[in-house]
Wavefront OBJ file of the C-alpha trace (Angstrom):
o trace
v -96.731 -2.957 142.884
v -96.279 -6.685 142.445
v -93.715 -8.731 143.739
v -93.257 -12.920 143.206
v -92.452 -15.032 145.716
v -92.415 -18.829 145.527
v -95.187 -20.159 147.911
v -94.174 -23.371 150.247
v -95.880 -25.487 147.573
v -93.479 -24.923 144.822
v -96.048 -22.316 143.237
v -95.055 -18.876 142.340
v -97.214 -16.309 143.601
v -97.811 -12.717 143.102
v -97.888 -10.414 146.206
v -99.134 -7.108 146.511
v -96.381 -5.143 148.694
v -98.717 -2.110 149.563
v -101.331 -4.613 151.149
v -98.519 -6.571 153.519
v -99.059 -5.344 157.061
v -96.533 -8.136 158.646
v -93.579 -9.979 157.869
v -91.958 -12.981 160.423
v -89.990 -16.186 160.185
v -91.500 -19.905 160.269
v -89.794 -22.955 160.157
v -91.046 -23.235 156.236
v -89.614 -19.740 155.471
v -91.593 -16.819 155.903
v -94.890 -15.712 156.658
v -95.994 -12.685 154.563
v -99.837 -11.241 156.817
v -102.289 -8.624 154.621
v -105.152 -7.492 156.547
v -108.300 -9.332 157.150
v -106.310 -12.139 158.892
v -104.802 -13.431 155.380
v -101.309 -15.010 155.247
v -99.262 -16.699 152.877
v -95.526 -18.680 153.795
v -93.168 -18.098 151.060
v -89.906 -20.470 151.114
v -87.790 -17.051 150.874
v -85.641 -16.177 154.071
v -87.405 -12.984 155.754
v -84.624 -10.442 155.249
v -85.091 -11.225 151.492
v -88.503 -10.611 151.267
v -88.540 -7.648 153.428
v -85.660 -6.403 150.961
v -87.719 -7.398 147.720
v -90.500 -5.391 149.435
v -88.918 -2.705 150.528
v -87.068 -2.335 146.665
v -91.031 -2.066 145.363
v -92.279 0.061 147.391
v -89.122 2.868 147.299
v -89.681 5.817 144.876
v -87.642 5.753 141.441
v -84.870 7.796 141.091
v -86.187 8.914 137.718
l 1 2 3 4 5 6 7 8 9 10 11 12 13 14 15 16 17 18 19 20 21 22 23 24 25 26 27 28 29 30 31 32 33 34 35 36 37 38 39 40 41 42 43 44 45 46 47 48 49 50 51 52 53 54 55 56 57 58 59 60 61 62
């Protein structure tokens, strides 16, 4: 599942939340890790990416 963030250049950017392994505050915003030592800082506080995450990756109640 997909979630967009907006990158610390002004560019919106699509994150897989499955493939995040890390999550932790920078002075820009936040720095979202994946494996392979890839990261991307989003200008979204931390506890609202972890939340927008966290809301993707939790079952439906269907």
């Amino acid at each position: 599942m997909f979630v967009t963030f907006t990158s610390v250049d002004r560019v919106p950017t699509a994150v897989n939340a499955a493939q995040v392994t890390f999550v932790s505050p920078v002075s820009d915003g936040t720095r979202i890790r994946f494996g392979e030592g890839r990261s991307l800082t989003v200008v979204e506080p931390q506890d609202e990416v972890v939340e927008r995450l966290d809301r993707c990756l939790r079952p439906s109640a269907d």
